[in-house]
Backbone bond lengths (Angstrom), bond angles and torsions (degrees), N, CA, C in turn:
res aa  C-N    CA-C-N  psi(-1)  N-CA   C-N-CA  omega(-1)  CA-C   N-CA-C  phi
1 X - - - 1.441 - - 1.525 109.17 -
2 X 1.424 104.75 123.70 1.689 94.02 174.51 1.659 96.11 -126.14
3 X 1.302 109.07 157.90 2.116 116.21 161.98 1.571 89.65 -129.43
4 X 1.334 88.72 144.80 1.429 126.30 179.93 1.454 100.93 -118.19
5 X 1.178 132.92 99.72 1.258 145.27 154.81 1.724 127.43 -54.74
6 X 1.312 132.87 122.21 1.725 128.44 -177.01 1.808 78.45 54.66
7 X 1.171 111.55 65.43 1.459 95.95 149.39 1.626 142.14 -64.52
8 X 1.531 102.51 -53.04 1.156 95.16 149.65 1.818 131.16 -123.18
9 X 1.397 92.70 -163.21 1.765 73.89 -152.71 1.701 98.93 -99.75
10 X 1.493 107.05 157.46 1.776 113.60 -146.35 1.640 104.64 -54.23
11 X 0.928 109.03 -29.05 1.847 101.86 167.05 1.831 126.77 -26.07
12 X 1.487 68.38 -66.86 1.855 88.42 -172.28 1.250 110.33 -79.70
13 X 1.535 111.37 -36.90 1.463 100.85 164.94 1.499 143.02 -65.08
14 X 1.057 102.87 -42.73 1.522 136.50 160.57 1.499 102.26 -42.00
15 X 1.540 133.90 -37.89 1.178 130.43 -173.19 1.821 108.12 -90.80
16 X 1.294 126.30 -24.28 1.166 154.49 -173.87 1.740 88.89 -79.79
17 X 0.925 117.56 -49.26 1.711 130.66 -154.02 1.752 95.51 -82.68
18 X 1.558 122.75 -44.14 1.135 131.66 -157.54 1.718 102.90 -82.24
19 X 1.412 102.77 -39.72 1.643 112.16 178.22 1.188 128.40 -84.08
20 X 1.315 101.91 -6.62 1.574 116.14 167.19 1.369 129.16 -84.97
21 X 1.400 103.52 -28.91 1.680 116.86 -173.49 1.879 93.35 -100.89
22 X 1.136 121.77 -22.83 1.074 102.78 -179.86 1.290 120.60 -61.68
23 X 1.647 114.53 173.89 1.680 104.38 -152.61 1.776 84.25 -99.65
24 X 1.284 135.81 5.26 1.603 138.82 -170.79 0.945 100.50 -92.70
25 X 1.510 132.26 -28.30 1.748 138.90 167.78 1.625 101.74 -62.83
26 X 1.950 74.50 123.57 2.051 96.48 172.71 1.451 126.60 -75.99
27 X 1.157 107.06 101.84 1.605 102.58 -178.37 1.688 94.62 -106.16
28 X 1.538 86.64 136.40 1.994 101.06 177.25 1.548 103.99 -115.78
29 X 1.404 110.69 126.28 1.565 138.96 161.01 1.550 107.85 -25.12
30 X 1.370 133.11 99.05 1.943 126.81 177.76 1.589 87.53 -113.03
31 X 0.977 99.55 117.81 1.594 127.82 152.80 1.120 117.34 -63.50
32 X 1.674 131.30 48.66 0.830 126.16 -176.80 1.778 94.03 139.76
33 X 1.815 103.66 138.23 1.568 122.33 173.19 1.400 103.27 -83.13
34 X 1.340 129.20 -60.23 0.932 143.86 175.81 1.677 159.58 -54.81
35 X 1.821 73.21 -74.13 1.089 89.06 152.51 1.782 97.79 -168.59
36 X 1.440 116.71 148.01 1.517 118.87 -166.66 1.315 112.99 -47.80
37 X 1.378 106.97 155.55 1.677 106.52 -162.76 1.430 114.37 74.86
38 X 0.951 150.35 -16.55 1.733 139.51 -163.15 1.438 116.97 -59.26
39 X 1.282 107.69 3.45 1.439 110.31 -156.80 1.177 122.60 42.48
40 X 1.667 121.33 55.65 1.522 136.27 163.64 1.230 110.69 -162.95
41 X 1.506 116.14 146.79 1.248 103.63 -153.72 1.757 81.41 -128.91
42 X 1.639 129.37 -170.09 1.256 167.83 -161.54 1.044 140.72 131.72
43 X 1.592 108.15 171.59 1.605 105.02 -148.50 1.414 95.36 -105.93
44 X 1.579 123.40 144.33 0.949 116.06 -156.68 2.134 92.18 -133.97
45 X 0.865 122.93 127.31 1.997 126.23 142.23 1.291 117.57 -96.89
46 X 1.139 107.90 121.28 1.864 123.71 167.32 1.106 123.95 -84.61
47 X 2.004 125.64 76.83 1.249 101.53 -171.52 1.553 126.60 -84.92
48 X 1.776 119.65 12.67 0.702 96.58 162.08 1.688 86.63 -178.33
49 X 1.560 120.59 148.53 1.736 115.70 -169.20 1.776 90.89 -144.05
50 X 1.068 109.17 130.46 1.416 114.73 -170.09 1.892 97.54 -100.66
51 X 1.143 118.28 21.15 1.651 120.62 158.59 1.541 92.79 -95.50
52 X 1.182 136.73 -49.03 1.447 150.69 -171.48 1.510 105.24 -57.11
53 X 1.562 118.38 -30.47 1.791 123.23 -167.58 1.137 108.56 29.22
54 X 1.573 104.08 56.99 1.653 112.48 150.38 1.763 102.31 -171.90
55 X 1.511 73.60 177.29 2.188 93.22 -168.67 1.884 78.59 -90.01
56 X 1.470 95.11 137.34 1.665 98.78 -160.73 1.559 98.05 -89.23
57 X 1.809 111.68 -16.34 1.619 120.71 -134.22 1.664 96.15 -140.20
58 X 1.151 102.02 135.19 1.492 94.36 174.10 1.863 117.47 -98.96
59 X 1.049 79.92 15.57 1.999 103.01 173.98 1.582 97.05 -107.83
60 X 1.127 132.36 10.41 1.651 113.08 172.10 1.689 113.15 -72.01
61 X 1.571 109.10 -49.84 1.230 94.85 -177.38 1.512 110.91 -48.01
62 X 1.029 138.91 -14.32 1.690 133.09 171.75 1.521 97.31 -39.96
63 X 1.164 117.74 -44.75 1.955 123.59 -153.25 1.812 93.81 -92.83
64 X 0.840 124.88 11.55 1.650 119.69 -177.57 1.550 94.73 -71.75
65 X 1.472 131.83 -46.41 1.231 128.81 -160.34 1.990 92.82 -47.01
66 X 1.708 99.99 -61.58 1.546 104.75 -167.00 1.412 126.20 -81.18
67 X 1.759 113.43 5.55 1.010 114.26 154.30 1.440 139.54 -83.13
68 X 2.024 105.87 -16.86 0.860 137.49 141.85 1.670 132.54 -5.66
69 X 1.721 92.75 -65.80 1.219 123.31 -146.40 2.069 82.32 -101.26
70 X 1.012 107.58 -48.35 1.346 99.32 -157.60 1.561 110.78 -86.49
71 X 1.429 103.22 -12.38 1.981 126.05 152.73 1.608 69.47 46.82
72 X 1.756 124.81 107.06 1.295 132.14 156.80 1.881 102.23 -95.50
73 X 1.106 107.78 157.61 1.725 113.87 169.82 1.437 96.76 -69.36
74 X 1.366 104.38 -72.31 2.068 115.58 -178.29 1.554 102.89 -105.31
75 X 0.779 141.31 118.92 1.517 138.80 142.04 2.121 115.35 -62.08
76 X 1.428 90.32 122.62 1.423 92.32 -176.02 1.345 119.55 -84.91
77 X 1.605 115.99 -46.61 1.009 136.60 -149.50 1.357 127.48 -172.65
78 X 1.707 132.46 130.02 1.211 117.19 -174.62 1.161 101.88 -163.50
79 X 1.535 112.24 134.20 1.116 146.18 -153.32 1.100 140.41 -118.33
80 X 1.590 153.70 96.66 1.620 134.12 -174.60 1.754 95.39 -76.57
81 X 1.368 125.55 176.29 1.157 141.46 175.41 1.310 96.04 -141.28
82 X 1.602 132.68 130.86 0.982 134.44 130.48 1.979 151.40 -102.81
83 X 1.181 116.01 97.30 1.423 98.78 -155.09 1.857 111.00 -104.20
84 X 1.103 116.89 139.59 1.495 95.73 -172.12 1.623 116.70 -95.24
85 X 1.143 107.94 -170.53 1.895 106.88 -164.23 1.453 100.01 -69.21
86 X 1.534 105.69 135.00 1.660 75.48 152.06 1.320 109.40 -135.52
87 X 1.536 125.79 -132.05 1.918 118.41 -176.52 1.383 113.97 -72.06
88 X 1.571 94.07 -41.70 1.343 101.64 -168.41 1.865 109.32 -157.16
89 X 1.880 110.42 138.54 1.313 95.36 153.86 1.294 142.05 25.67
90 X 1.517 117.37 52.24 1.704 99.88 166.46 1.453 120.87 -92.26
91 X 1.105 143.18 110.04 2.080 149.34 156.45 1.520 73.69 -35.78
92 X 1.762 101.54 143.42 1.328 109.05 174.98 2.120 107.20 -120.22
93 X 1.196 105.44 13.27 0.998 136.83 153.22 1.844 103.37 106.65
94 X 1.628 104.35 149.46 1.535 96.30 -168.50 1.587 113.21 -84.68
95 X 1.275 107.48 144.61 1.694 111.13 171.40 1.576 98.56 -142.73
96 X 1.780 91.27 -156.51 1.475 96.19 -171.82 2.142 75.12 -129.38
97 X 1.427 110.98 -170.76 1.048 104.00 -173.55 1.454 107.18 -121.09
98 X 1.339 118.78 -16.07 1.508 138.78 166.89 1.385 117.28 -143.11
99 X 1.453 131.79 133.08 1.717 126.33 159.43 1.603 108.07 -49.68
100 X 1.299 108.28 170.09 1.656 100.57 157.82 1.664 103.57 -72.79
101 X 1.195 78.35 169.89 2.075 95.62 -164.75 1.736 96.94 -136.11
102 X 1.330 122.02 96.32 1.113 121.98 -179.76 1.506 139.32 63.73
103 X 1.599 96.40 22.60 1.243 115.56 -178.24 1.262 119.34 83.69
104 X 1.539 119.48 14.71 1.445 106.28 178.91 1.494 82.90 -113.69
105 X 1.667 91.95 177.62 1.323 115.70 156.98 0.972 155.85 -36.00
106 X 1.213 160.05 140.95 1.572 140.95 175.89 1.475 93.13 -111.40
107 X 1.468 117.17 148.73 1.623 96.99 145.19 1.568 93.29 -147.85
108 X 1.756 99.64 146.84 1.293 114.12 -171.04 1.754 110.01 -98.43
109 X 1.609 115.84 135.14 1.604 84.80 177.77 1.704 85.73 -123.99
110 X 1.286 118.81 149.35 1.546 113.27 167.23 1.516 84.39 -112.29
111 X 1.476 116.30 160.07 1.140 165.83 175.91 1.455 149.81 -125.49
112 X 1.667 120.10 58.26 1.451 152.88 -144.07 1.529 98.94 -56.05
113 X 1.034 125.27 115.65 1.700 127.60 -177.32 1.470 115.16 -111.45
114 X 1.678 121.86 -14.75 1.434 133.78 150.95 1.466 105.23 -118.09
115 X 1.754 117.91 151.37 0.915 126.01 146.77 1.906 112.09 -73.26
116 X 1.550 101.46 142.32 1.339 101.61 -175.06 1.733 107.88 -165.71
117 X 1.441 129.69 143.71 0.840 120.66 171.29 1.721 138.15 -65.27
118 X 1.787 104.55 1.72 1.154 115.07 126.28 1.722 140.32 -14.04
119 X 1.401 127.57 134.87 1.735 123.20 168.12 1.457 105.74 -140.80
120 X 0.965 90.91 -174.48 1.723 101.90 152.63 1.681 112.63 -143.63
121 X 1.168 91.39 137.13 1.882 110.45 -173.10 0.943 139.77 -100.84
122 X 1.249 159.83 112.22 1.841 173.65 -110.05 0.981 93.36 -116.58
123 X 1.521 129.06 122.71 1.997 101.28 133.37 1.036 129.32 -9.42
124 X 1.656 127.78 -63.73 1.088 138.12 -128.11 2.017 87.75 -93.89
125 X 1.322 127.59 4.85 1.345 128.60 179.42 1.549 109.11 100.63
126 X 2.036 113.84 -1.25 1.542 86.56 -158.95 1.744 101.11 -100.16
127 X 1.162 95.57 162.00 1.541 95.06 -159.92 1.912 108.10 -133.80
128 X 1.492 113.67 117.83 1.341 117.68 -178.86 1.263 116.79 -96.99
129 X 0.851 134.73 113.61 1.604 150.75 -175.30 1.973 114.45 -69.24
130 X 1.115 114.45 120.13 1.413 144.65 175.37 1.345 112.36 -39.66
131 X 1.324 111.35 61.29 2.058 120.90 174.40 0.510 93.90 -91.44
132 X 1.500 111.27 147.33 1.925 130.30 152.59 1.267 109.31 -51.18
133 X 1.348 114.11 145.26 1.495 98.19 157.04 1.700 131.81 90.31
134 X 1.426 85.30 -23.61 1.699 108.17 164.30 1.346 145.66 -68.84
135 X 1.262 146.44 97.30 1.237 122.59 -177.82 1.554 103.80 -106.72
136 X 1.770 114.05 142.34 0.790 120.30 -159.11 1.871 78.21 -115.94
137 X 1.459 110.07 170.58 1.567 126.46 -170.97 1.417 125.68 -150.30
138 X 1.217 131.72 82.92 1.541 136.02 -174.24 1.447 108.86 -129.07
139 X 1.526 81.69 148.44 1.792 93.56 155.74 1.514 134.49 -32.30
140 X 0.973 122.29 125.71 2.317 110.16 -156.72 1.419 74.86 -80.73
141 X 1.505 145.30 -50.06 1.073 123.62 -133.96 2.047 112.38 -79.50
142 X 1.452 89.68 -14.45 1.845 96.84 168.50 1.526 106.09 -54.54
143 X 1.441 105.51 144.89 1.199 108.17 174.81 2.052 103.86 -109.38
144 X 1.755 84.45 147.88 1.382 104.33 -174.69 1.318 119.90 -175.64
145 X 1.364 107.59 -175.21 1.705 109.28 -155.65 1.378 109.96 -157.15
146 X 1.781 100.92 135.83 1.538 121.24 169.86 1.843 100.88 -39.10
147 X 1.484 124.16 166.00 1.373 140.07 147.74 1.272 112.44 -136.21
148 X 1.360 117.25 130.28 1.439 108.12 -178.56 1.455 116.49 -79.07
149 X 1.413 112.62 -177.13 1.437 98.75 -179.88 1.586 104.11 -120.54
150 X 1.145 119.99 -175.66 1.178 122.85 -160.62 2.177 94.26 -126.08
151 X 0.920 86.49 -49.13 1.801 96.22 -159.10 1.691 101.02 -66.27
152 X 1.041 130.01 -32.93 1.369 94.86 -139.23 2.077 77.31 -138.26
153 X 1.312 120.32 172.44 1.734 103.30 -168.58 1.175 110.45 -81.55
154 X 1.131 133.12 -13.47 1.417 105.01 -178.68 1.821 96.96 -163.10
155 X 1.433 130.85 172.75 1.422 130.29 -172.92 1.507 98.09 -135.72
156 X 1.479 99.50 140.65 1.750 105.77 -162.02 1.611 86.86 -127.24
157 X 1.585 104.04 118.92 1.845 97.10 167.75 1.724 97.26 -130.31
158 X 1.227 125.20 131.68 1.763 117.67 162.84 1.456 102.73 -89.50
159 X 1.214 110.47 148.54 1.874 116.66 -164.46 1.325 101.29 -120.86
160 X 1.341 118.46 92.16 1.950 103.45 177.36 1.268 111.48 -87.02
161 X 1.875 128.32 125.87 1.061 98.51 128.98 1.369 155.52 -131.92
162 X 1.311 139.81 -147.60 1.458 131.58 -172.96 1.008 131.93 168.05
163 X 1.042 142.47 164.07 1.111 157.20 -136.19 2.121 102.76 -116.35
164 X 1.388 98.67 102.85 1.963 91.16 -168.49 1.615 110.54 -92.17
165 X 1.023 116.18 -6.86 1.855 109.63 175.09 1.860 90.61 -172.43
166 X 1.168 80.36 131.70 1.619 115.12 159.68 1.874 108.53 -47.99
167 X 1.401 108.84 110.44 1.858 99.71 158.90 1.360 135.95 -58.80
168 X 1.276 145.86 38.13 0.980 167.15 -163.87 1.839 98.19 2.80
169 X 1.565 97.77 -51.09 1.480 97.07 167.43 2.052 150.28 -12.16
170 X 1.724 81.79 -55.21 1.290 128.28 178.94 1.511 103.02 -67.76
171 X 1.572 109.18 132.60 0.990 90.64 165.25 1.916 134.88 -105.25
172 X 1.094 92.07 14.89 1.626 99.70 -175.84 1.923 99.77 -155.54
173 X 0.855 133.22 178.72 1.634 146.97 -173.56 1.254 106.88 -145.53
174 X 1.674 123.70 131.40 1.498 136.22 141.83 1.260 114.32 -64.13
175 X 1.277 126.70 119.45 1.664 124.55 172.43 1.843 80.78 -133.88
């Protein structure tokens, strides 16, 4: 697990930050955090799902700065999350975000776009807290979970994931 703090620098973020809150940014209705039905709902943008074999969003190039940086082998999937305030603390229930897929890796990065008293939580108790500006970096296959926040209206995380080095092992790849 690594966090990268002021990941990137206020330019790029700031532009990421500006197109997100604007009211022209598409947020779509998910029936579900988890998985459909959960009885919880959020707003979700797809900027881009590599089952789909295409850029879903015409706001992805916004994320080039941090795709840049995080130079994936395959990029799978990438995601805004939106959840809004509510009274108190809801776990939005724990998963993983992909199985392994042919023996490679997953790696998940979320990416904090409000500070909020919002996290996200481990099994194991450990718990990362809702900075702007942050990208956080783990194994996809750990299991864990959204927290809502309470303070502030709503908690914005984009979830990449992907595939970070090729197994050399292997002799061919599914993409």
């Amino acid at each position: 697990m690594k966090i990268y703090k002021n990941f990137l620098d206020d330019n790029s973020f700031n532009k990421i930050l500006s197109t997100i809150n604007s009211p022209f940014f598409s947020w779509y209705y998910n029936e579900g955090v988890v998985k459909k039905n959960d009885r919880q709902a959020q707003l979700i943008h797809t900027f881009f799902d590599k089952d789909k074999s295409y850029i879903n969003s015409e706001h992805f190039v916004l994320l080039q700065p941090i795709i840049n940086i995080i130079n994936p082998f395959v990029l799978l999937r990438v995601k805004a999350n939106l959840t809004i305030k509510t009274e108190k603390h809801i776990e939005q229930g724990y998963h993983s975000d992909f199985e392994k897929t042919n023996n490679f890796k997953i790696t998940t990065a979320l990416f904090y776009i409000n500070t909020n008293n919002g996290y996200t939580l481990f099994e194991n108790g450990k718990k990362i807290k809702s900075i702007k500006n942050t990208l956080f970096e783990f194994d996809g296959e750990i299991k864990h979970t959204g927290v809502t926040n309470t303070d502030t209206l709503n908690r914005v995380v984009i979830n990449f994931n992907y595939i970070k080095q090729y197994d050399l092992h292997l002799n061919s790849i599914w993409i």
